[in-house]
C-alpha positions, -999 to +999 in steps of 0.1 A: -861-636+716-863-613+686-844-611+656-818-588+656-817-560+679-829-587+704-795-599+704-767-580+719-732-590+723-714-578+757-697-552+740-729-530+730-752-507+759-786-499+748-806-473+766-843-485+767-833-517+743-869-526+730-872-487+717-841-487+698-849-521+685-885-511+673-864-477+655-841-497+640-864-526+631-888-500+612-860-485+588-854-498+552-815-500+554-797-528+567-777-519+599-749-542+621-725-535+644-694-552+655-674-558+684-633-554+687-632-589+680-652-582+645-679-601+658-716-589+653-736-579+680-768-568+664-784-573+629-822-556+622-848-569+602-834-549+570-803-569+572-819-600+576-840-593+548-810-582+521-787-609+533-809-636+535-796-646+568-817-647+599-804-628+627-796-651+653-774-671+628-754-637+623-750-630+656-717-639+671-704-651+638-677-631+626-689-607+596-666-618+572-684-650+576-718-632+571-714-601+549-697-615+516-686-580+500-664-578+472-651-544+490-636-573+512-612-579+487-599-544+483-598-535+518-624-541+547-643-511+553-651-517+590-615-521+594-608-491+576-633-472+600-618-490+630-586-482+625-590-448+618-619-436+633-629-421+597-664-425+593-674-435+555-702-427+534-719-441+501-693-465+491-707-492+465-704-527+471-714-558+458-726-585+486-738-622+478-768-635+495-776-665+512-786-675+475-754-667+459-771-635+446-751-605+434-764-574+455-755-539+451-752-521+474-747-485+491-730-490+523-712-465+560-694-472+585-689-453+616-670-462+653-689-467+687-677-456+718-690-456+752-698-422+773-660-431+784-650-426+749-636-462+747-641-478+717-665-506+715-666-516+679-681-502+643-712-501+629-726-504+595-756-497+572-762-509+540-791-499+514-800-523+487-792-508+455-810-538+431-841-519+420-821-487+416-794-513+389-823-528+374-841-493+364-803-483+350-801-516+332-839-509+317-828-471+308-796-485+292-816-510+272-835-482+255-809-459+252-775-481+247-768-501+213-737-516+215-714-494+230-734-463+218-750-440+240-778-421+234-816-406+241-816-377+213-843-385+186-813-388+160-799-417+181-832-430+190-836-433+146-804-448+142-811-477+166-845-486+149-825-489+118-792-505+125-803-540+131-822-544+095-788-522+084-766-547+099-788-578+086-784-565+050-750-568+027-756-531+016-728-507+016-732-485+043-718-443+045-720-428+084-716-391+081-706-370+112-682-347+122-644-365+137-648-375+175-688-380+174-690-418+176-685-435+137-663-460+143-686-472+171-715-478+147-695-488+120-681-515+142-723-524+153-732-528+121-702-556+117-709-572+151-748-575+145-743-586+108-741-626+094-705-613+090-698-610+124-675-639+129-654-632+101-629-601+098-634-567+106-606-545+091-601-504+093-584-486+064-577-449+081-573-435+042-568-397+061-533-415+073-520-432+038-498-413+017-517-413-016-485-431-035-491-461-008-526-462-007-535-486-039-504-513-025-523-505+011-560-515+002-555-543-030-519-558-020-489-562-043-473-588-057-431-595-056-415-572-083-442-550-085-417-517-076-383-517-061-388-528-024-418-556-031-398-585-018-426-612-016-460-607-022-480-590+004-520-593+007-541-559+008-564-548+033-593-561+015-578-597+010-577-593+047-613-587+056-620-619+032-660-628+042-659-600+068-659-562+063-636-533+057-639-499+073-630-471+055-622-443+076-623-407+064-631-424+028-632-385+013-596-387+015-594-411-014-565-403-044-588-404-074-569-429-092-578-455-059-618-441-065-625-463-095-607-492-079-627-489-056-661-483-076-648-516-093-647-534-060-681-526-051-695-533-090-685-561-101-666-574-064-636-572-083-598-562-085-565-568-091-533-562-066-505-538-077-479-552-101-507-584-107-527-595-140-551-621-115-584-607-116-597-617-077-631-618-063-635-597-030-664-611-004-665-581+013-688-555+029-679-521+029-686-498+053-673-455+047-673-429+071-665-393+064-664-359+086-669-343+052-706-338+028-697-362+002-719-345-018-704-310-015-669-327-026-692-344-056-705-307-068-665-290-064-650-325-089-628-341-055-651-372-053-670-390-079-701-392-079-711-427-090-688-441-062-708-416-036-737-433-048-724-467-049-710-457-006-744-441+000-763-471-003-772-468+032-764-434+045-766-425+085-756-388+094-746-382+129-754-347+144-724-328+169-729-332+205-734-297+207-769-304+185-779-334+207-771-323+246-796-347+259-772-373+252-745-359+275-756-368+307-761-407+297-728-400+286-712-387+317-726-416+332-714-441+305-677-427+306-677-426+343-686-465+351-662-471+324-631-456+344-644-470+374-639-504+358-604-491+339-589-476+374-605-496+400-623-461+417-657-455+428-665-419+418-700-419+415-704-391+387-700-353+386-710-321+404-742-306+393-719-274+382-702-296+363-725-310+346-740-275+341-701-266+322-709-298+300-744-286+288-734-252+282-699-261+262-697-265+229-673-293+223-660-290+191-641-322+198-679-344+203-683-372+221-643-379+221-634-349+237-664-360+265-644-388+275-611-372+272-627-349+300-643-373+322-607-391+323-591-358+329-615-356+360-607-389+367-567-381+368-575-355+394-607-362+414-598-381+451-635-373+460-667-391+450-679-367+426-657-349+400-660-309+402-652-281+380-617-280+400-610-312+382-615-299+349-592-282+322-595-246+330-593-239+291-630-253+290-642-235+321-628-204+303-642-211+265-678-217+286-677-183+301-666-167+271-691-179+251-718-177+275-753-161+260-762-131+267-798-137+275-823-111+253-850-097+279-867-061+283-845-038+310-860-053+344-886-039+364-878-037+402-897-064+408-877-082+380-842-069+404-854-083+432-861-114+421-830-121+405-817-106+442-834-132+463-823-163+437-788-149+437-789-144+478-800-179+481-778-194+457-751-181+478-764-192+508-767-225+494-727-226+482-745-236+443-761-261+455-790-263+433-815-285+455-807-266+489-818-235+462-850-252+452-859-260+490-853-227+502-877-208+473-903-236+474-901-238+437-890-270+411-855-276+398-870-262+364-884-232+375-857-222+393-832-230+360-856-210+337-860-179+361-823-183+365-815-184+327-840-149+323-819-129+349-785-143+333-778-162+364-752-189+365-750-213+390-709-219+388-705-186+399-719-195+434-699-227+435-682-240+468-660-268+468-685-303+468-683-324+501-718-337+504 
């Protein structure tokens, strides 16, 4: 007998059995059903393939014992279907193999009645996901370091350089405006350094009042002012053999500046209220949202300890200056929440993702993620839309949309930007039902789109598919 469709249970008809067998035998997904008793009835050649398990061994076992799903363990998707009769689509799973292989996978589920209406089990299809992970792995490779994202020819610079960065002892200064990903690189360059199994420590010097900051960073000793019971080490006694993070370094009083232009001379200091000089093993790395160099010029910041910070010097451009980075970003944050709130969205709408390109997020990267959880908050779907985003940033988008510059158009200009709107209607914003209908590529259709002024949010219906 032949594998799978060969061998029916009692609970499953099949009209003209070889033809359906051949069918289901040529497709690439893996497909089983099951009887009311949860025990398989048929298993193609896919399944057999994916699972490792030849088909006569599956059949009759029940699939619990066959299909080892971590999906299991959050609720039984047959079951789910079963109970029901709610048919579901695209849900990712893991499965182990006859190997003990991890599998991703895509799977459905749907009922199965007889002409009577009865029901006579569930069936369900699978699709091995494992060349799709391992060309995300590959893409995440070249543009992930650490737990920065990026593909934007700044990000693709700072990579090369951060692991000869990290390997050096040389002070480091990452310049970029607040929210657009410092502290992440400032915490690479610790974690790929020889310091990496000693301290890392973060000094926020935006959030110290200036007459705290110098007991703060260097420590005091007992006496040294009115409340100094005992003697109490400073941040930088703290990241002894590691390295201290100064956050928002431009906030620095002046009188703490040459301190710290001592620490990083001679790798010296002395704690408030002490006479000990101490030796500081420490690697300092600054960050700023401010041009050093434009506080150097205006007499805020002095300019041998700029120089003595900007050792190494990384600048990091807004989001708005790098958008090819947002949607490895989208994609970044949403596996992340995935993992926080035990969901399976799968990303966002292509009309949301359209709102991302075009806003200008003033608050960078941070204010990405702040978005995609908002989405996450309010999204019961598998795809977060522009209804489960902050209306604020759907407004600031359409406020600030371009006016694109063209000559007035000619009719034949009106009619084109007729048909695309017609068809974008038609197609509820759906950008590839648009594309199929013209006959033309997804980038054609986005430039003639952008000449007539044509936004594709304003032909958005609710996303099901």
């Amino acid at each position: 007998m032949k594998s799978g469709w060969g061998c029916k249970g009692p609970d499953v008809e099949a009209h003209d059995p070889q033809f359906v067998e051949t069918i289901l035998n040529s497709i690439a997904d893996g497909v089983f059903t099951v009887n009311r008793e949860w025990r398989i009835t048929s298993f193609n050649r896919a399944a057999e393939r994916i699972t490792g398990i030849p088909a006569p061994d599956a059949v009759g076992r029940r699939c619990s014992d066959v299909f080892h799903a971590d999906i299991c363990e959050r609720g039984c998707a047959l079951r789910q279907t079963m109970e029901s009769g709610a048919e579901l689509v695209d849900v990712p799973a893991r499965i182990l193999n006859n190997r003990g292989q991890s599998v991703p996978i895509s799977l459905s589920t749907a009922v199965l009645r007889n002409p009577e209406g009865a029901l006579l089990g569930a069936v369900e299809t699978f699709r091995d996901l494992s060349t799709v992970e391992q060309l995300r792995k590959e893409i995440g490779l070249q543009y992930t370091f650490e737990d920065i994202v990026g593909r934007s020819r700044a990000f693709q610079k700072i990579f090369a350089l951060l692991p000869d960065v990290a390997e050096s002892d040389s002070t480091v200064l990452l310049e970029g405006p607040s929210g657009s990903g410092k502290e992440l690189l400032a915490r690479a360059v610790h974690n790929l350094s020889p310091r990496r199994e000693q301290p890392y420590v973060v000094v926020n010097c935006g959030a110290l009042p200036p007459n705290l900051f110098e007991s703060e960073l260097f420590g005091y000793t007992q006496g040294a002012f009115t409340d100094a019971k005992r003697d109490k080490p400073g941040r930088i006694a703290l990241a002894e053999g590691g390295t201290v993070f100064l956050d928002e370094v431009s906030e620095l009083p002046q009188p703490t500046q040459v301190k710290l232009l001592r620490v990083l001379q001679e790798r010296q200091y002395e704690t408030l209220g002490g006479v000990k000089t101490i030796q500081a093993n420490v690697r300092v790395v600054a960050a700023t949202n401010q041009k050093l160099v434009d506080l150097v010029a205006q007499g805020r910041f002095r300019d041998d300890l700029y120089f003595r910070l900007a050792v190494v010097r990384l600048s990091i451009p807004p989001l708005r200056e790098r958008r090819e980075d947002i949607p490895f970003l989208v994609e970044h944050f949403v596996r992340r929440f995935n993992a926080k709130r035990g969901k399976s969205i799968l990303g966002v709408t292509p009309a949301a993702m359209e709102l991302f390109m075009r806003y200008g997020f003033p608050g960078n990267v941070r204010e990405l993620e702040n978005l995609i959880e908002y989405g996450f908050v309010l999204c019961h779907d598998r795809f977060i839309d522009l209804r489960h985003l902050p209306e604020d940033v759907q407004s600031a988008v359409r406020q600030t949309a371009p006016t694109p510059e063209r000559q007035p158009e000619s009719r034949l200009d009106r009619a084109e930007a007729d048909a695309i709107r017609g068809v974008l209607e038609r197609a509820g914003g759906r950008l590839k039902d648009a594309c199929r209908e013209l006959a033309v590529s997804r980038t054609t259709l986005w430039r003639k789109m952008r000449r007539h002024g044509i936004f594709l949010q304003d032909f958005h219906k609710p996303y099901h598919s």
